[in-house]
VMD Tcl script that draws the C-alpha trace (Angstrom):
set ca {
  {0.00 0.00 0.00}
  {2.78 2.78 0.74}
  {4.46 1.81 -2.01}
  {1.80 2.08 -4.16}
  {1.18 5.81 -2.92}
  {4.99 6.30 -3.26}
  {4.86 5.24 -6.49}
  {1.53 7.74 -7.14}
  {3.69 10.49 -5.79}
  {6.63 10.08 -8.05}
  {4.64 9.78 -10.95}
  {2.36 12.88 -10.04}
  {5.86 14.77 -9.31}
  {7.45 13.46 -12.64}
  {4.47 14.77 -14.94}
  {4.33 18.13 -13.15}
  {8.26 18.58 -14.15}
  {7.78 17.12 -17.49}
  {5.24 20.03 -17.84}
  {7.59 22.24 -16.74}
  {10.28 21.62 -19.16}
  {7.63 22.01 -22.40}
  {6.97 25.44 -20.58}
  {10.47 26.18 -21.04}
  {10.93 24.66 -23.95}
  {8.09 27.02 -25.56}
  {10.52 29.67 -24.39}
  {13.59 28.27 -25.89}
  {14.33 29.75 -29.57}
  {16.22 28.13 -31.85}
  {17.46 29.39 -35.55}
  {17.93 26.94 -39.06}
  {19.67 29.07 -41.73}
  {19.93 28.21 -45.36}
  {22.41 30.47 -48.18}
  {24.55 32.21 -45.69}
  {21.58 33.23 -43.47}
  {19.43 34.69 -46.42}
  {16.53 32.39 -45.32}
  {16.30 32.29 -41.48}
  {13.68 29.65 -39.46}
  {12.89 30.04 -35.82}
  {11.51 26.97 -33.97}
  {11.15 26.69 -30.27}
  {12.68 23.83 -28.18}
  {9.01 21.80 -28.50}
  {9.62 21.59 -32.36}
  {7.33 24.20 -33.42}
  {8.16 26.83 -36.16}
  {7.34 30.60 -35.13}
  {8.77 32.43 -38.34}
  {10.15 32.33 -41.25}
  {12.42 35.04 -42.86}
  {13.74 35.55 -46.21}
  {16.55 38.39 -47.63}
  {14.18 40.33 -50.42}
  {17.05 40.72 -52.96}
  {17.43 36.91 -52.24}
  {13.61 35.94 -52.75}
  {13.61 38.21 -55.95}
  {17.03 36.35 -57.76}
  {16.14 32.54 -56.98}
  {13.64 30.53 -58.51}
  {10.33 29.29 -56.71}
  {12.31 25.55 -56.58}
  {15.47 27.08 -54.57}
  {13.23 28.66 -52.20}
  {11.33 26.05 -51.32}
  {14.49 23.61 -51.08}
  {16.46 25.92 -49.07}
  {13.37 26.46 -46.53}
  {13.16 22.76 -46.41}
  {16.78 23.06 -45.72}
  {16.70 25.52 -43.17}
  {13.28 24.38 -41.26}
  {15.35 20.86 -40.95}
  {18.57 22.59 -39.27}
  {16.10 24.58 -36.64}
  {14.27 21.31 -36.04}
  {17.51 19.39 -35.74}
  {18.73 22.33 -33.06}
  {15.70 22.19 -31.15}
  {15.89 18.52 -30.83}
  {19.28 18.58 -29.39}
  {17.68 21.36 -26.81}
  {15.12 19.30 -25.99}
  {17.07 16.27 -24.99}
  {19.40 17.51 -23.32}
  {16.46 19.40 -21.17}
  {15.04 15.91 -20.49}
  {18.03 14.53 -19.39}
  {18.96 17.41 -16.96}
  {15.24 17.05 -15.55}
  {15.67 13.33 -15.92}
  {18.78 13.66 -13.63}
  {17.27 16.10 -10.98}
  {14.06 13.46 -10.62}
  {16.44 10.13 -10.57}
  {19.79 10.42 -9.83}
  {21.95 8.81 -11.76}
  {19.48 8.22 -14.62}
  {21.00 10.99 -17.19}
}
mol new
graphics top color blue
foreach p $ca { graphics top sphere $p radius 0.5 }
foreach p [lrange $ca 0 end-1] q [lrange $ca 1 end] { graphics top cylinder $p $q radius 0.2 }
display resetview
């Protein structure tokens, strides 16, 4: 029985921290560029894109197929960098839950 409501506890305490890292995580920004930084995307640490930014002279000398390759491009390298930040969040809340489990 106690370890039943110990276990209760832990889990109840582990969810409320999860929740607190996708907090931060929505707080985290994290930047994909493409062309030297002529297309820009900004994702946050939960994987979601907020913006998307193209250079003007850029958008005006490329064709409709290099922009849309080079977003690809560049919306993979944010998501790729907010991955990374969202591991390694897990595993530092991971660690402060469970020692020795990061």
């Amino acid at each position: 029985m106690l370890g039943n409501m110990f276990n209760k506890k832990m889990m109840e305490k582990m969810q409320s921290q999860m929740e607190e890292v996708k907090q931060k995580l929505n707080n985290i920004s994290v930047i994909g560029e493409a062309e030297n930084g002529k297309i820009k995307v900004v994702a946050n640490g939960n994987r979601m894109i907020s913006s998307i930014a193209i250079d003007p002279e850029f958008k005006s000398s490329s064709t409709k197929e290099e922009l849309e390759e080079l977003i690809v491009l560049a919306a993979n390298r944010a998501l790729e960098q907010a991955e990374r930040v969202e591991k390694s969040e897990m595993s530092h809340a991971a660690m402060g839950m469970l020692p020795g489990m990061g």
